[in-house]
N, C-alpha and C positions, 0 to 999 in steps of 0.2 A: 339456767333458766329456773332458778327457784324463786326468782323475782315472782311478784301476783303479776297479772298483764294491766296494762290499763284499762280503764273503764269505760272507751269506746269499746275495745276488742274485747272482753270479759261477753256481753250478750253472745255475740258471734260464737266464740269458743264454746258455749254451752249449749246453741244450739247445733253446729257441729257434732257434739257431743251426743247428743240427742239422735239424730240422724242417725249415727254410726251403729249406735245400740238398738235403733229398731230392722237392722240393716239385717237380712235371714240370706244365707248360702243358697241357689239355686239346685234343686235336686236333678235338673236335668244338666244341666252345667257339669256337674260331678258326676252323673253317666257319661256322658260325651269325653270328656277329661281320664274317666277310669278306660273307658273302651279304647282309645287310640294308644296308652299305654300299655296295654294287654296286647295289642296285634302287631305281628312282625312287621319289619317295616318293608315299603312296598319297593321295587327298582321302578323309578321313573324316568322315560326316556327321554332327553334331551331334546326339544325343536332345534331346528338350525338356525341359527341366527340369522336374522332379515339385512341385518349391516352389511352383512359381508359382500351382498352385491351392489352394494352401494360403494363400498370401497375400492370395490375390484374396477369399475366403471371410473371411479376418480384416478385411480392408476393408470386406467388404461389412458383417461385424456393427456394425465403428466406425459406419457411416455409418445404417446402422439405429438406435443407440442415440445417437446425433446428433438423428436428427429426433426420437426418442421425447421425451426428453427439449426439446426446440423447443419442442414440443407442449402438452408436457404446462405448460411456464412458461406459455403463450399461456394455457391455458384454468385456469390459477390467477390469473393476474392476472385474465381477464374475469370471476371468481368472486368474486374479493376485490371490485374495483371495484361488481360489482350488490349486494354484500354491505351497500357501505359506506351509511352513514345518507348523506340527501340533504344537509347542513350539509360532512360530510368530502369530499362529490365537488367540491362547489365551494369549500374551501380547498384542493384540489390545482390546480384551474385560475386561481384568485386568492387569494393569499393575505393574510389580513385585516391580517395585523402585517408589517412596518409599514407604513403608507400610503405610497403615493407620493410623496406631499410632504415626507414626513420623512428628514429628513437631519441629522446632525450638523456637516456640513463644507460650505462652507468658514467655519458661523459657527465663532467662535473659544469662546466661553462664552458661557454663560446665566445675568441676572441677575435677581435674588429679591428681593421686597421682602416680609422676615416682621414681624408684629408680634411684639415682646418687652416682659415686666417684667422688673425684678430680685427673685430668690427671697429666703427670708427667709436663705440663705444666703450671701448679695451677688454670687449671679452673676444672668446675664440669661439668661432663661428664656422661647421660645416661647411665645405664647400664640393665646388664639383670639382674630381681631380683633372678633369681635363680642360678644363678652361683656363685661360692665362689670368693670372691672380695679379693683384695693386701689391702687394706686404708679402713677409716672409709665410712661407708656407711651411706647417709642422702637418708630423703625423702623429695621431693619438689611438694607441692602444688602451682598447676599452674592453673590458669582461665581462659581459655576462651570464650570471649565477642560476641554477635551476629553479631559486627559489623567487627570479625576480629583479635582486639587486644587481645594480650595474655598476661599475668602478673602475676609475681612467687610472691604467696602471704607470702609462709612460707617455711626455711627450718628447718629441724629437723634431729637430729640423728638418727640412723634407732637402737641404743641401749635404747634410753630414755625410760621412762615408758609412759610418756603423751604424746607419739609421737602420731598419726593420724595412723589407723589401715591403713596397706599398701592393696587399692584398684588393684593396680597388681603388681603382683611379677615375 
């Protein structure tokens, strides 16, 4: 700031300046200033803070509309539950699907033995094994994988001797 100011601000700054120098310390100021530094200092007791029952009050409703709400889940499920048909109360304590025994893993796939003919289209076409068939009748061993895929591993004449015993007919 060793620049001059410019010559709007120059008036201002001088009469500032001006002010400042006629400017005299208050003598009673520096009594009041000397005396509070001279006396020991006082213990002042603490009021209790006005919040606190204001908070205690906003707890207490939390804790009110806590159990309301407890309460009130308690006696909607004992409502729903006596509601429900006697069939629903016990699929929630056992449920029928799927049986115990049933598992996928660790077999790896599940093999089918279907009866098939050939359509008049010349593909091979499921059929029912108990009905009297038009064409020769094959059995098709088919696999399927855990993950989905299926795969016709064998077909065989449903006349052969070493055919595979037909699992459904």
């Amino acid at each position: 700031m060793t620049d001059s100011p410019p010559p709007q601000v120059a008036p201002l700054l001088a009469a500032y300046a001006r002010d400042l120098a006629r400017t005299v310390p208050s003598k009673h100021l520096d009594a009041r200033i000397d005396a509070l530094v001279a006396a020991p200092p006082k213990e002042f007791a603490r009021p209790a803070p006005r919040h606190i029952g204001r908070y205690f009050r906003w707890a207490a409703a939390a804790c009110f509309a806590t159990l309301a709400v407890a309460a009130g889940v308690l006696i909607g499920v004992r409502l729903e539950r006596a509601a429900a048909p006697p069939a629903a109360r016990s699929a929630t304590h056992e449920p029928s699907w799927p049986p115990p025994d049933f598992a996928m893993w660790p077999t790896d796939s599940v093999a089918l033995e279907i009866p098939a003919e050939f359509s008049a289209r010349g593909t091979l076409v499921a059929v029912d094994g108990k009905a009297p068939g038009d064409g020769t009748r094959y059995w098709v061993n088919i696999i399927v994988s855990n993950d989905g895929t299926i795969r016709i591993e064998n077909i065989v004449p449903a006349g052969v001797e070493d055919a595979p015993s037909p699992a459904i007919q």
